[in-house]
C-alpha positions in Angstrom: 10.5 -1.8 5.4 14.1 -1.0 6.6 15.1 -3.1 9.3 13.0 -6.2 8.6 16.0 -7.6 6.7 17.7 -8.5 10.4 14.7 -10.8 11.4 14.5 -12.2 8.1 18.3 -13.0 7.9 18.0 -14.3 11.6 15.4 -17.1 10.2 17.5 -17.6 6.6 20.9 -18.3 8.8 19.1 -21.7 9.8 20.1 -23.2 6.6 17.3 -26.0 6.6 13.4 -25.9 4.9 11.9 -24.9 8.1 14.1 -21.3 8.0 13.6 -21.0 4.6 9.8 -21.4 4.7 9.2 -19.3 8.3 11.0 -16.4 6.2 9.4 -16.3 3.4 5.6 -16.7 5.7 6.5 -14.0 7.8 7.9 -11.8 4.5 4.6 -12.9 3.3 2.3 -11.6 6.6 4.2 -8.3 6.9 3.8 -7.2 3.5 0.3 -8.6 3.3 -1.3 -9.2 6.3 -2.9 -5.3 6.9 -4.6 -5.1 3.7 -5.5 -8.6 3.4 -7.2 -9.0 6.7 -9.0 -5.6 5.6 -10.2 -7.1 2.9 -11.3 -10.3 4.4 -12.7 -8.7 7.3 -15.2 -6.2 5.1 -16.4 -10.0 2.8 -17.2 -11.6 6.1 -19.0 -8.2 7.2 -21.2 -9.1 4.0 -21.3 -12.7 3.6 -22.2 -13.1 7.1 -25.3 -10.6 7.0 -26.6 -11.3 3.6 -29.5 -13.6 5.3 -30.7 -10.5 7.9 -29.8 -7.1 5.9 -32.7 -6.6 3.8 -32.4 -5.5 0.8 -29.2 -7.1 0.3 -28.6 -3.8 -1.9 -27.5 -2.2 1.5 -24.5 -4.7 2.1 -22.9 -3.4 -1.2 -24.1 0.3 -0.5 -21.7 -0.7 2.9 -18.6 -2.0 1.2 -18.6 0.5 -1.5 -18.8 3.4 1.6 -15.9 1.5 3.2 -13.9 1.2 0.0 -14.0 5.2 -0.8 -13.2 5.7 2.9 -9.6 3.0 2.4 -9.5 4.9 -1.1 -9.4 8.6 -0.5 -7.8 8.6 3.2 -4.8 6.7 1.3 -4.6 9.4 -0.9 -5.4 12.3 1.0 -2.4 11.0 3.3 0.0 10.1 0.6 1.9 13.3 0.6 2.9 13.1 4.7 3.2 9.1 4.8 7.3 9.3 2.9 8.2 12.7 3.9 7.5 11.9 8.0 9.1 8.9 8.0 12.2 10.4 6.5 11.9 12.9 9.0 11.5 10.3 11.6 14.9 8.3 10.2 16.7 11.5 10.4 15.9 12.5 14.1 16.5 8.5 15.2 20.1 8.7 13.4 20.4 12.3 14.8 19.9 10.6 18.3 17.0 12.9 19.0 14.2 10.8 19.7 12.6 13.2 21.8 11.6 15.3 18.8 9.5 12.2 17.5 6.8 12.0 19.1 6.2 15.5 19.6 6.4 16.0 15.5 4.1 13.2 15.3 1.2 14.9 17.0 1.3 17.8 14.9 1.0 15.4 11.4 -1.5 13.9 13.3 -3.3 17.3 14.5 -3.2 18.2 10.7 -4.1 14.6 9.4 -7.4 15.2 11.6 -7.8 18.6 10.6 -7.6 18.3 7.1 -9.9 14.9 7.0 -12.3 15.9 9.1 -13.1 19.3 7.1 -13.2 17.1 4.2 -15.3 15.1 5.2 -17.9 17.8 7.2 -18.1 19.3 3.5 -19.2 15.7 2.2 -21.5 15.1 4.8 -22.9 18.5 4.3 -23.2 18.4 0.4 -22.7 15.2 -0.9 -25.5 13.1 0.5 -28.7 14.9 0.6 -30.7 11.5 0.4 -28.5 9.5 3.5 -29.4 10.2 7.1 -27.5 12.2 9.5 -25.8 9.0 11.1 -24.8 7.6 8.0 -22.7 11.0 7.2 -21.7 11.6 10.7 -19.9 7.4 10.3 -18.6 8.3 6.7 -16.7 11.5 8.3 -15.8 9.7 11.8 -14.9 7.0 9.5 -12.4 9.1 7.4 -11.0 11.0 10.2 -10.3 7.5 11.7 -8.7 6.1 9.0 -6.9 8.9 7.7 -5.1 9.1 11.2 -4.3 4.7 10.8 -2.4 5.3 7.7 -0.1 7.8 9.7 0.3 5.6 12.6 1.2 2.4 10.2 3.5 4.3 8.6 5.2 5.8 12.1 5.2 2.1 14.0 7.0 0.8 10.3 9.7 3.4 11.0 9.6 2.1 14.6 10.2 -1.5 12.9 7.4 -2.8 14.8 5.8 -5.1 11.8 4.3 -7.8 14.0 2.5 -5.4 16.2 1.1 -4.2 13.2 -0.1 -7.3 12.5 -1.6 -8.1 15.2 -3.2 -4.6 16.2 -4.3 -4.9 12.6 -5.6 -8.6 13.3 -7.3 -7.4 16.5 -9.5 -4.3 15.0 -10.8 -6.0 12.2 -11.9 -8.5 14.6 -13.7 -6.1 16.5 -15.0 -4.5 13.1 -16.6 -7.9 11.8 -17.7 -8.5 15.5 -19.1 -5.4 16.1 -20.5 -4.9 12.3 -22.2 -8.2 12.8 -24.2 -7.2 16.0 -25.4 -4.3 14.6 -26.3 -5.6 11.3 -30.3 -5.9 11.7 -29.9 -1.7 11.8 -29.0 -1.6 8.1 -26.3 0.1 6.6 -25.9 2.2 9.4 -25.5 -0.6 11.8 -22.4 -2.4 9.4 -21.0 0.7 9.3 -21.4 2.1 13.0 -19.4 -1.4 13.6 -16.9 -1.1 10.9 -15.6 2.6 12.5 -15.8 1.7 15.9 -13.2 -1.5 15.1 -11.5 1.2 13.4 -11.0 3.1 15.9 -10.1 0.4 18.5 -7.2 -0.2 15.7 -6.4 3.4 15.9 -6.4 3.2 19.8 -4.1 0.4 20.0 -1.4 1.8 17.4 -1.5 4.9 19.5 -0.8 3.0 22.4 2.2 1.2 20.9 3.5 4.3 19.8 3.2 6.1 23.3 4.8 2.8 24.5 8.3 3.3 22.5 8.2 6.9 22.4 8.0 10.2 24.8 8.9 14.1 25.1 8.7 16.5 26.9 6.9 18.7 24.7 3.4 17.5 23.8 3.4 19.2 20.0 6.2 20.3 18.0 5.6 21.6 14.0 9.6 21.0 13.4 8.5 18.7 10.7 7.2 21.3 8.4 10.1 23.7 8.6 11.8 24.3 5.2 15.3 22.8 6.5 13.5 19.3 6.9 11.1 19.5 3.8 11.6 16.8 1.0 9.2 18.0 -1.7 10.0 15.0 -4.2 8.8 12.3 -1.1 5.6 14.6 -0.7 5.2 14.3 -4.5 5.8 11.0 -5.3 3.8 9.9 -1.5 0.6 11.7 -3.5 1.4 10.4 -6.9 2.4 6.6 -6.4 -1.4 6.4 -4.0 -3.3 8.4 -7.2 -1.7 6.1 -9.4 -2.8 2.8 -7.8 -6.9 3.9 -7.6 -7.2 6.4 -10.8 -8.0 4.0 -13.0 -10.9 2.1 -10.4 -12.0 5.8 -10.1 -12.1 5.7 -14.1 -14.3 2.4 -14.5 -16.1 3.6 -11.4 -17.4 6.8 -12.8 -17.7 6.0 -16.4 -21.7 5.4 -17.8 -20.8 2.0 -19.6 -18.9 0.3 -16.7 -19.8 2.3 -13.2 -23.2 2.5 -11.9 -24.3 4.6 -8.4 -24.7 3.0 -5.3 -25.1 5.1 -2.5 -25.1 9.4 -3.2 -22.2 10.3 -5.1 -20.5 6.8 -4.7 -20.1 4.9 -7.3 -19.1 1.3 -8.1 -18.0 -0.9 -11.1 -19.1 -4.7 -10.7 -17.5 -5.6 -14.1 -14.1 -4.2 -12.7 -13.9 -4.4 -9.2 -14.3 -8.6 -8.6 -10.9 -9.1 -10.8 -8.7 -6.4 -9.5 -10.1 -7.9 -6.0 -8.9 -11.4 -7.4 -5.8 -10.1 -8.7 -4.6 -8.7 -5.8 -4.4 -11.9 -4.2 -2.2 -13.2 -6.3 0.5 -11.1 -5.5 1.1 -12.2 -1.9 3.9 -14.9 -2.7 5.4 -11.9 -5.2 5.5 -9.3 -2.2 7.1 -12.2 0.2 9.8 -12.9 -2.4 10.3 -9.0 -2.6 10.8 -8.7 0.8 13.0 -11.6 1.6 15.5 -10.9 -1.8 15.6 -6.9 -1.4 15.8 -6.9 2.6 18.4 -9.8 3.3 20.5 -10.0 0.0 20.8 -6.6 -1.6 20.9 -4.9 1.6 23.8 -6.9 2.2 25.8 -6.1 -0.4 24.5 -2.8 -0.3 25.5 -2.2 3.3 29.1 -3.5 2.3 29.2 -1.4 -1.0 29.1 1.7 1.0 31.2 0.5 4.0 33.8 0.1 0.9 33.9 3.6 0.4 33.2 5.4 3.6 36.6 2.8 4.8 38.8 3.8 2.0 39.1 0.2 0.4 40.7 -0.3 -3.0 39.2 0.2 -6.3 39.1 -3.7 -7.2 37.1 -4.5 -3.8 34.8 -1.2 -4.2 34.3 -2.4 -7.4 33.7 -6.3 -6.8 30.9 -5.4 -3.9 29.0 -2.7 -6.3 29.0 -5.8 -8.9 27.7 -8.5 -6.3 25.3 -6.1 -6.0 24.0 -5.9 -9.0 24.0 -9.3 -9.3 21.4 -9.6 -6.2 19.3 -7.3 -7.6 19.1 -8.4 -10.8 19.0 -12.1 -9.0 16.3 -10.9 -6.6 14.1 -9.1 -9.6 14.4 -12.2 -11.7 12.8 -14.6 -8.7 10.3 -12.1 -7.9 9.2 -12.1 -11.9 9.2 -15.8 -11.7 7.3 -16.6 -8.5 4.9 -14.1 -9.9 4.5 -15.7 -12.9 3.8 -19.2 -11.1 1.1 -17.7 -8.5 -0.6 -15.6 -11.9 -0.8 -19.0 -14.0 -2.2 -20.8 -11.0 -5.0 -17.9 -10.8 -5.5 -18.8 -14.4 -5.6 -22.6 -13.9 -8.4 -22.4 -11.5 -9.5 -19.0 -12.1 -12.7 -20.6 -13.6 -13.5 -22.6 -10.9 -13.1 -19.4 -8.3 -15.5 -17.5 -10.5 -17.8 -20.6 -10.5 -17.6 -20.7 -6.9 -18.4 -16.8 -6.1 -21.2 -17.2 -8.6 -19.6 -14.8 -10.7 -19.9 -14.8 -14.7 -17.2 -16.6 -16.9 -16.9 -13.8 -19.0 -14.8 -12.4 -16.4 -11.8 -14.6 -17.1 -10.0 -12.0 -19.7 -10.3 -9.2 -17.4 -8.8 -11.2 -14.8 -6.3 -12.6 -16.9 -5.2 -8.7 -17.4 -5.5 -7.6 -14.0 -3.3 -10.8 -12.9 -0.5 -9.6 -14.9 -1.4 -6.1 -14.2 -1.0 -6.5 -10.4 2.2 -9.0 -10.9 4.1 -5.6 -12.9 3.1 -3.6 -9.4 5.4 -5.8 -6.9 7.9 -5.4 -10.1 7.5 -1.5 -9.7 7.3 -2.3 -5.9 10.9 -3.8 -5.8 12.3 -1.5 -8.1 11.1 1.6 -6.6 12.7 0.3 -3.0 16.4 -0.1 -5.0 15.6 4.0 -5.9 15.3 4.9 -2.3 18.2 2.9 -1.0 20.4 4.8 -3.0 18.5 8.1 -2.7 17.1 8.5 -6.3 13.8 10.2 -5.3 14.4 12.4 -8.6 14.2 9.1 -10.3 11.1 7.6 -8.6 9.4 10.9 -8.9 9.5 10.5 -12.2 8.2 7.1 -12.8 5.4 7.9 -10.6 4.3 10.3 -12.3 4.5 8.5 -15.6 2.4 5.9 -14.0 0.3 8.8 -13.2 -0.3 10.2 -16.8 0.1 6.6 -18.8 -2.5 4.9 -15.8 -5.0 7.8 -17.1 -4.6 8.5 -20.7 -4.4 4.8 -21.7 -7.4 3.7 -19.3 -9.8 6.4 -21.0 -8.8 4.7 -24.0 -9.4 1.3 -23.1 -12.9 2.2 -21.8 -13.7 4.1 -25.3 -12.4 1.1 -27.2 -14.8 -1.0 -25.7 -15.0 -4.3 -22.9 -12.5 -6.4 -25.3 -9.5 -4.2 -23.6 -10.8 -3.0 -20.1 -7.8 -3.7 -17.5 -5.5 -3.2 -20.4 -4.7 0.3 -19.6 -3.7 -0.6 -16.0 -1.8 -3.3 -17.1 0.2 -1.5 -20.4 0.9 1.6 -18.3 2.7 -0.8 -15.5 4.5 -2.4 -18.1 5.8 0.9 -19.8 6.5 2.5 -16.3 8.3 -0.6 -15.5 10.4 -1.3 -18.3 11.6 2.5 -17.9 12.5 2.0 -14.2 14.9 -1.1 -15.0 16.4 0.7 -18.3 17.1 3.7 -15.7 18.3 1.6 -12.7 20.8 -0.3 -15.5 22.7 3.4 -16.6 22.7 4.4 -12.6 24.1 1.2 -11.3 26.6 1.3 -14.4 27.6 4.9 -13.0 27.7 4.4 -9.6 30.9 4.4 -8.2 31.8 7.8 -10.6 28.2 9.3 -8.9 29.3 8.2 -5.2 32.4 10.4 -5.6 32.2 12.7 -7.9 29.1 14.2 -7.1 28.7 14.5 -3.5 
């Protein structure tokens, strides 16, 4: 999200309620928006066609195609999204933009390659029972998508976070639009809708992209050279994504919680409708995040550093490091707090949402769990973005993968011990993971000045 922090600061510098609020909305819609109007978009796809899909077992059998498609394609990508953009930072400050673009083609090339192999094996093997279409959408679907994530992640780089937004509001508009006039052909109809808004999304980020960006060569594979190769981002890009869906996967696939839905796809209702819920809460936790880490502590960051590199006293290096602790520490402690008010609200009138959806009340515990669950992510979220301002991949590599192990072991547990703890082993292996990130983020910011010298 580097580089948000100067429109943000722009709207704070107002010094009234009106700057205040517009910052924190548009913190809140950049760090939101994408996967919330994804969301949103694929309820309205089923809402809106429950009364002419029959059965209404084929909406489901549509979302739960769509959600493995978001799922898989995140992770798949994982492992390119950190390391490109790094690559991409490098050649801007190197003043070589021309090697962008070209370097972008060839992730994309093998993005597409890798995806769409993927998914020809899938469509091959994996759904005997489904017709041709519906395999030839799930593998034009994943090629699609796999090759978004890319783009998102390039157009970030680019600081272009509104287009995003917009592009993003724009395809899913076509999705829903399109899914909706093709709905009386079944599941294949949703979903022949759902990809082609997809790729409409894909077609307009590309567009943006050739708008900022040319070269003379079409294709360069510069990126994957050995000189430019960060194998901790590639790591921790594959880890942090496995992390966030292994325990879904878990619920998904074990016989007391997960049940099939369409071929080899399977779904969990008992787990699925919380974490959904959850989720939700954290958007005023990720605007708080954004607004704290990207004006404040970049600051004081920023002048930290400036101290150094401009030969400034001890006393003044040393009075900027400890400002800047004292944002971080400031900014961690709102986002914990405005988390806690959005996940208490949830539980205030968590009854009534479930009410309202038609869902169960024996839900509330699960989504109590979750709540909190989701809350300790934007934690992780903000403390993972300290790590990579000061160039600690070794560090987040680490917690990621503790999130990894913790996320697994302690969710098989949960599901042998029984309902009583489901969500628990999301929840405790966030807390854990957390906990160890601000205990190592204490000793590095303790040593930081003897680190920034002594060890270059």
């Amino acid at each position: 999200m580097a580089g948000i922090g100067f429109e943000l600061r722009k709207m704070l510098r107002r010094d009234n309620l009106s700057g205040m609020l517009g910052a924190y909305a548009y913190a809140g819609i950049i760090s939101s928006g994408p996967w919330v109007l994804s969301i949103v978009g694929i309820l309205l796809i089923g809402v809106l066609s429950l009364p002419f899909v029959v059965p209404g077992s084929l909406i489901t059998q549509f979302q739960v195609s769509v959600t493995y498609l978001i799922a898989v394609s995140l992770i798949l990508t994982g492992p390119l999204q950190l390391s490109f953009t790094r690559f991409t930072s490098d050649r801007l400050f190197e003043k070589r933009d021309h090697l962008v673009l070209s370097n972008y083609h060839a992730i994309a090339l093998l993005v597409t390659a890798l995806s769409g192999g993927i998914g020809l094996a899938c469509a091959v093997f994996a759904f005997p029972q489904q017709s041709v279409l519906y395999r030839l959408l799930m593998m034009a679907g994943f090629v699609v998508m796999s090759n978004i994530w890319i783009a998102v992640i390039f157009l970030s780089g680019m600081k272009q976070y509104k287009a995003i937004v917009w592009t993003f509001l724009l395809g899913y508009a076509i999705s829903v639009g399109a899914a909706l006039a093709l709905r009386r052909h079944g599941l294949e109809g949703l979903l022949s809708g759902f990809v082609a808004g997809q790729l409409c999304l894909l077609t307009g980020m590309i567009t943006l992209i050739y708008r900022n960006y040319s070269s003379q060569r079409f294709i360069s594979f510069e990126v994957f050279q050995r000189r430019h190769a960060y194998p901790s981002l590639v790591a921790i890009g594959l880890l942090y994504n496995l992390g966030i869906w292994l325990d879904k996967f878990m619920f998904w696939y074990a016989p007391s919680t997960g049940q099939p839905v369409v071929g080899p796809l399977h779904a969990s209702i008992i787990y699925d409708i919380p974490v959904f819920l959850a989720y939700l809460a954290i958007i005023p936790g990720m605007a708080v995040f954004l607004v704290r880490i990207e004006t404040d502590f970049v600051e004081y960051y920023d002048a930290f550093y400036n101290a150094v590199r401009g030969g400034s006293s001890l006393e003044h290096i040393e009075d900027m490091r400890n400002t800047m602790v004292q944002t971080i520490r400031l900014g961690l402690y709102e986002i914990v707090k405005v988390q806690a008010i959005s996940a208490l609200l949830l539980f205030v009138v968590g009854t009534w949402v479930l009410k309202l959806l038609g869902i169960s009340e024996l839900y509330m515990p699960l989504l109590y769990v979750d709540v909190i669950g989701a809350s300790l992510q934007v934690v992780l979220l903000g403390v993972l973005n300290i790590y990579f301002y000061l160039d600690r991949r070794r560090e987040v590599l680490l917690l990621t993968g503790t999130f990894v192990v913790l996320n697994c072991s302690l969710t098989a547990l949960t599901l042998r011990l029984g309902p009583a703890w489901y969500g628990y082993g999301f929840a405790v292996s966030l807390l854990l993971v957390v906990a160890l990130a601000l205990y190592l983020l204490d000793r590095k910011l303790d040593r930081l000045e003897y680190e920034t010298y002594m060890l270059q």
